[in-house]
C-alpha positions as CSV (number, residue, x, y, z in Angstrom):
1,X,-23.1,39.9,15.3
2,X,-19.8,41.4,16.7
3,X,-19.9,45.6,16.4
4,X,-16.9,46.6,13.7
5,X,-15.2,49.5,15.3
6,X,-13.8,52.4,12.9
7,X,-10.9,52.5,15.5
8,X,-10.0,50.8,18.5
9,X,-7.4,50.1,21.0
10,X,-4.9,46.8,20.2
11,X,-6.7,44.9,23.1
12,X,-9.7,45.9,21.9
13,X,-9.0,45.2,17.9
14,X,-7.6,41.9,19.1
15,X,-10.7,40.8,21.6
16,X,-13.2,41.6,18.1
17,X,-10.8,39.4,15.6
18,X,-10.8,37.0,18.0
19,X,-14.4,37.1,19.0
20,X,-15.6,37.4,14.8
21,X,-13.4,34.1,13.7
22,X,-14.2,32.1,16.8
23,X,-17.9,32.7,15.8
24,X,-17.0,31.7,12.2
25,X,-15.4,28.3,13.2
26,X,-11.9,28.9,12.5
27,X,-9.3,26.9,13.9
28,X,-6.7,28.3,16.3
29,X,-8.8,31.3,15.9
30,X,-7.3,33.1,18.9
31,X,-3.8,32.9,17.3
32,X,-4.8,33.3,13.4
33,X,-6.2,36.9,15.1
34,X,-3.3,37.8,16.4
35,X,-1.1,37.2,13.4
36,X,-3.0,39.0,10.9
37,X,-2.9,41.8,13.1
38,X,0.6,41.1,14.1
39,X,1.2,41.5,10.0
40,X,-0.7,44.7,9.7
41,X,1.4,46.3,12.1
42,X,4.7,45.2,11.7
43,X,4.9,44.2,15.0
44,X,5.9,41.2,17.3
45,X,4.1,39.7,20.0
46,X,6.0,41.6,22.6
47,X,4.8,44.6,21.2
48,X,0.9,43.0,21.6
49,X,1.0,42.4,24.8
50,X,3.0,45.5,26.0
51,X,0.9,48.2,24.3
52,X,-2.6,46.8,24.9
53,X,-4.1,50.3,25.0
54,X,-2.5,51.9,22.1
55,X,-4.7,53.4,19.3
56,X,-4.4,52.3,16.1
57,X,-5.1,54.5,13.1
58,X,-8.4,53.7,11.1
59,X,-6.9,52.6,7.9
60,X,-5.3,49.8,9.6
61,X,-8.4,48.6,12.0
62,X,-10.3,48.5,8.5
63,X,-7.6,46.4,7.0
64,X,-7.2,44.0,10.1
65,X,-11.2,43.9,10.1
66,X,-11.0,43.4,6.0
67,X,-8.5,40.5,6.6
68,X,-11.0,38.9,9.2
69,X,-13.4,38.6,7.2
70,X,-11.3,36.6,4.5
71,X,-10.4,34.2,6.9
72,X,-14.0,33.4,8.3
73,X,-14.6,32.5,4.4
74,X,-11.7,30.1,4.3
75,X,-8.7,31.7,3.2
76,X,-5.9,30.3,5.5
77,X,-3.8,32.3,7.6
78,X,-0.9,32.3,6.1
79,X,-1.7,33.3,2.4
80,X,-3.0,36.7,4.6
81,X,0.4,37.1,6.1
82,X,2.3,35.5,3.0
83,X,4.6,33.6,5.6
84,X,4.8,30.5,7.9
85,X,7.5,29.8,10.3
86,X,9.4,25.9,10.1
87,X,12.3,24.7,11.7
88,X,13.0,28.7,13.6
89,X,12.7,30.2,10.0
90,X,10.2,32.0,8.1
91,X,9.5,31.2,4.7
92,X,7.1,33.1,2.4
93,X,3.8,30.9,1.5
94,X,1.8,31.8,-1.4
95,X,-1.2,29.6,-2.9
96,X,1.5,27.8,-5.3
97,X,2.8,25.5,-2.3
98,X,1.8,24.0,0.6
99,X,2.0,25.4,3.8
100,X,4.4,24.0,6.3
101,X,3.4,22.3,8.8
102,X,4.7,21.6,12.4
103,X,5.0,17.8,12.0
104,X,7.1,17.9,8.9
105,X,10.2,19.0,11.3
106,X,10.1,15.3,12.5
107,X,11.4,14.5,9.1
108,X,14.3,16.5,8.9
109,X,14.7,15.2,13.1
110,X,14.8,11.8,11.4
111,X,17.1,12.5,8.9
112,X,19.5,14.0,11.1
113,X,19.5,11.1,13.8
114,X,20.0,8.6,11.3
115,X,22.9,10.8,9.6
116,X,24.8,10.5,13.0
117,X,23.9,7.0,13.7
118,X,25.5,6.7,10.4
119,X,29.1,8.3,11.1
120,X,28.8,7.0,14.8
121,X,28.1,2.9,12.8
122,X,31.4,3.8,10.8
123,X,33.6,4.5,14.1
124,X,33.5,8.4,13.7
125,X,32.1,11.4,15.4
126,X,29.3,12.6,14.2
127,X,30.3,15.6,13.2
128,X,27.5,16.7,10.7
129,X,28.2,20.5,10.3
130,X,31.5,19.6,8.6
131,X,30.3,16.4,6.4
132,X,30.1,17.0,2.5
133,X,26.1,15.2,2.5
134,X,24.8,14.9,-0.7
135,X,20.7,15.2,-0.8
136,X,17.7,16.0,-2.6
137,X,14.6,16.9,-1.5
138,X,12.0,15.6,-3.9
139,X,8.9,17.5,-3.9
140,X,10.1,20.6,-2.0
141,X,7.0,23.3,-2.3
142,X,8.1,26.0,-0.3
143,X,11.6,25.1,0.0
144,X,11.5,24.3,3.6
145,X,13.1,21.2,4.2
146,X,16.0,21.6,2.1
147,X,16.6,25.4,3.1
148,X,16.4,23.4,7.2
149,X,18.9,21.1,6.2
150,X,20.9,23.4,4.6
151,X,21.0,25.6,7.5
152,X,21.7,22.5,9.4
153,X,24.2,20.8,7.2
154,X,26.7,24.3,6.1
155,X,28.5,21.6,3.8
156,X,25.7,20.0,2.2
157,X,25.3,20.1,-1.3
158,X,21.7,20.1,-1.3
159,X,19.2,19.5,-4.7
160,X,15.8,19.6,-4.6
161,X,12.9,19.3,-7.2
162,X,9.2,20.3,-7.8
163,X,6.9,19.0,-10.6
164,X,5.7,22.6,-10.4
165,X,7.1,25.6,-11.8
166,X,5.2,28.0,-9.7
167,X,6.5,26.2,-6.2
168,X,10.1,26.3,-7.8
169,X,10.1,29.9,-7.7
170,X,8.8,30.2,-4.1
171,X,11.1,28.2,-3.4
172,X,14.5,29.8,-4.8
173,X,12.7,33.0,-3.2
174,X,12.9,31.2,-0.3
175,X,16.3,30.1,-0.6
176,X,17.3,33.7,-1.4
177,X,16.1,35.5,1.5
178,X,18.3,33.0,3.6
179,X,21.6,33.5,1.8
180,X,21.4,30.0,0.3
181,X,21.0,30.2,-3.2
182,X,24.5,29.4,-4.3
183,X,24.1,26.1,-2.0
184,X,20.5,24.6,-3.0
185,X,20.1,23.5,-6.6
186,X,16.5,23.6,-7.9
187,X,15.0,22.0,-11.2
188,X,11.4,20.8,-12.5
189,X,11.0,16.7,-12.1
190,X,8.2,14.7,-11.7
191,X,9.3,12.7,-8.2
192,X,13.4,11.7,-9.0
193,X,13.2,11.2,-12.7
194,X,15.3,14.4,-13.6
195,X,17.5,13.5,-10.7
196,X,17.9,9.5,-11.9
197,X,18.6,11.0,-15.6
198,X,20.9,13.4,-14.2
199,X,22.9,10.6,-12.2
200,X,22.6,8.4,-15.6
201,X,24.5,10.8,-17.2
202,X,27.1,11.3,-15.0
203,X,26.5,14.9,-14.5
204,X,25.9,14.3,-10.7
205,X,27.2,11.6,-8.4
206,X,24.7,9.1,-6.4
207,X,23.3,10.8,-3.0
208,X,23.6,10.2,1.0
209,X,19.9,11.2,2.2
210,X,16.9,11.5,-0.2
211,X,13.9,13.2,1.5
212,X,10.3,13.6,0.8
213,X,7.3,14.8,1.9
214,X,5.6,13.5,-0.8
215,X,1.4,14.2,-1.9
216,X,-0.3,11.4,0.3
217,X,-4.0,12.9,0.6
218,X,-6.2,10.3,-1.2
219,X,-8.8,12.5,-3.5
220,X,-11.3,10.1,-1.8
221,X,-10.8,12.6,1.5
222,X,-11.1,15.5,-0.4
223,X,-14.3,16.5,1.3
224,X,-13.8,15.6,4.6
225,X,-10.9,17.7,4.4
226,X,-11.1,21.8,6.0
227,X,-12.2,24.3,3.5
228,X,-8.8,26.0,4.1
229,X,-7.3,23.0,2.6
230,X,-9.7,21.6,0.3
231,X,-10.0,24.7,-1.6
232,X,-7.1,27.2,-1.5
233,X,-3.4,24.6,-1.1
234,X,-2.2,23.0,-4.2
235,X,-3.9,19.8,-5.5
236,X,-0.3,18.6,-6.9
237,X,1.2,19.0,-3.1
238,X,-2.6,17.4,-1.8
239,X,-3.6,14.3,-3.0
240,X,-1.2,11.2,-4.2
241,X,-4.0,9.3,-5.7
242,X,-7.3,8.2,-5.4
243,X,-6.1,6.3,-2.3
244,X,-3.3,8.3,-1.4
245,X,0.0,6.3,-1.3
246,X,0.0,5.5,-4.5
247,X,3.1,8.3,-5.3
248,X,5.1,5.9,-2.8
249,X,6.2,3.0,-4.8
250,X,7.2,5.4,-7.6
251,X,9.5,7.2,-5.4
252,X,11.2,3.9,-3.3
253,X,11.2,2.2,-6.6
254,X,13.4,5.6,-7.7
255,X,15.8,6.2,-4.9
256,X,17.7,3.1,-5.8
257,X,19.4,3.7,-8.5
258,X,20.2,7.5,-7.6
259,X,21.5,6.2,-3.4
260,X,24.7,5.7,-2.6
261,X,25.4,2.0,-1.1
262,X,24.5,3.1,2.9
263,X,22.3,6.3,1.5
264,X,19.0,7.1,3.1
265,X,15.8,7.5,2.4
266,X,13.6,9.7,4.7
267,X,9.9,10.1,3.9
268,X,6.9,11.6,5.6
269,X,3.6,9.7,5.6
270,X,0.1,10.3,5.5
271,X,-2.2,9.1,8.6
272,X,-3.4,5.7,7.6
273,X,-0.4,4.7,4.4
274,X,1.9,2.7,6.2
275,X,0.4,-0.3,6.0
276,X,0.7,0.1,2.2
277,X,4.2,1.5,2.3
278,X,6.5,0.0,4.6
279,X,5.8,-3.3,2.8
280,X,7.8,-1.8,-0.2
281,X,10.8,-1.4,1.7
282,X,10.8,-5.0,2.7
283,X,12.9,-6.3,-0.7
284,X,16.9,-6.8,-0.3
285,X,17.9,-3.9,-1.3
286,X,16.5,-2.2,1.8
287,X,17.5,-2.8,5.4
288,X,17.3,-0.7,8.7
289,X,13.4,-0.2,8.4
290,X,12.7,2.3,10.6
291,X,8.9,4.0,11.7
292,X,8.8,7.4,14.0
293,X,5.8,9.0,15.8
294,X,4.8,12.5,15.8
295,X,3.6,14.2,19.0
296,X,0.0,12.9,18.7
297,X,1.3,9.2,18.5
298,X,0.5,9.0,14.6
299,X,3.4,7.0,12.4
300,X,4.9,10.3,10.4
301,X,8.0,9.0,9.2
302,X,9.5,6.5,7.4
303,X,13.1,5.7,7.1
304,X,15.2,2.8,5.6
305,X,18.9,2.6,4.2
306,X,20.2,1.5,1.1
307,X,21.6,-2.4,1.1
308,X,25.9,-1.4,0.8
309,X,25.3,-4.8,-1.9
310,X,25.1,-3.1,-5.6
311,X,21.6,-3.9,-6.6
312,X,22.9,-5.7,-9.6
313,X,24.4,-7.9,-7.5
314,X,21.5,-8.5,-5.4
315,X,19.3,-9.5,-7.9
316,X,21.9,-11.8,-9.6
């Protein structure tokens, strides 16, 4: 058992946290440590590593010690902290949404190759920072994709939905504390069917890029997967069926009648679900089929562009 000290130097406060959560089997333990004591003091890691002898007062060494001990039970990181960084931003994170992870940066990396392959195909420069894109993010949790692509694209008009009403408000939080709120419409929909009825009625045109990092957890993993997972992130944001791809055909099947001729469609996928999605995508209406790996070699994302053809016309 690891001693609790009532007070304590930052190196020695950090060695215990790290020490108390390797013992407990925590991932990343040396680096969850140093965040949630990062978060107690309002510090920076500069500050860590440059003051490694300063005393900290009692009340916080038996905060940082109380926020250990949540941790070693399961609680993840960043619903201690409230915050996660993607894409160079920090977004708050609350039990409502799912964290962000690391490899979901590969889909907005996708989306903006294929943007500029795009206007480079149609003879132009890409020049993306000026380009009115229309896009939607369908199942936006935290907001972190479409508040990226926002930053990314300053003439965007950017939509993006949540089946959840509770994610929704992170979300606009989120798109609040980065000065985007007039620029990132959010509403409730289940997938694109408040977006398709929306298009229907001729309140908003057809879109360029429609992105997703859809549920693709099958409930048939649910306990293999880390107790930080399994029992404190969002079923609804978790698991997309019993086998896990099942949300898939509902939202390919969608983005056709809400995509411009030449739009995109830009999704993240689970681990094993592209054999039982790409196959969706191989009809006439799609072309440019396109898989990317993340770091570890694993097929992330999947991409594909609207047929210019009308469908109508295809299927005539």
């Amino acid at each position: 058992m690891i001693p609790v000290l009532a007070h304590g130097s930052v190196r020695a406060l950090l060695r215990q946290g790290v020490e108390k959560l390797r013992l407990s089997g925590v991932p990343s333990y040396a680096l969850a440590a140093e965040l949630l004591l990062l978060s107690l003091a309002a510090k920076d890691r500069t500050w860590l590593y440059s003051h490694p002898e300063e005393i900290l007062p009692d009340s916080l060494a038996d905060a940082y010690f109380a926020l250990l001990a949540q941790r070693a039970s399961g609680i993840p990181t960043q619903h201690l902290t409230g915050k996660q960084e993607f894409w160079g931003l920090e977004f708050e994170v609350t039990p409502d949404v799912l964290i962000p992870r690391p490899e979901t940066e590969q889909l907005i990396e996708v989306a903006l190759e294929r943007l500029a392959a795009e206007e480079l195909r149609a003879g132009r420069e890409p020049h993306l920072k000026e380009r009115n894109v229309r896009l939607v993010d369908v199942g936006t949790g935290s907001g972190c994709i479409a508040i990226a692509l926002a930053k990314e694209l300053p003439a965007a008009t950017v939509y993006a939905t949540d089946i959840s009403k509770a994610a929704l408000r992170v979300a606009d939080q989120n798109a609040a504390r980065h000065g985007l709120s007039s620029r990132i419409h959010f509403f409730q929909s289940h997938l694109l069917d408040a977006v398709s009825a929306r298009v229907r009625a001729e309140a908003i045109p057809p879109f360029d890029l429609i992105i997703s990092n859809p549920p693709y957890i099958g409930l048939r993993e649910r306990e293999s997967l880390p107790i930080d997972v399994r029992e404190h992130e969002p079923r609804l944001a978790l698991f997309g069926g019993e086998e896990g791809y099942e949300l898939y055909g509902q939202l390919i099947s969608g983005a056709l009648p809400v995509l411009k001729p030449a739009g995109l469609l830009v999704v993240e996928l689970g681990h094993n679900s592209l054999p039982a999605v790409e196959p969706l995508l191989d009809r006439a209406e799609w072309t440019e089929v396109a898989v990317a790996n993340d770091l570890a070699g694993i097929r992330r994302v999947l991409s594909a562009e609207r047929t210019a053809v009308p469908a109508d016309r295809l299927q005539s």
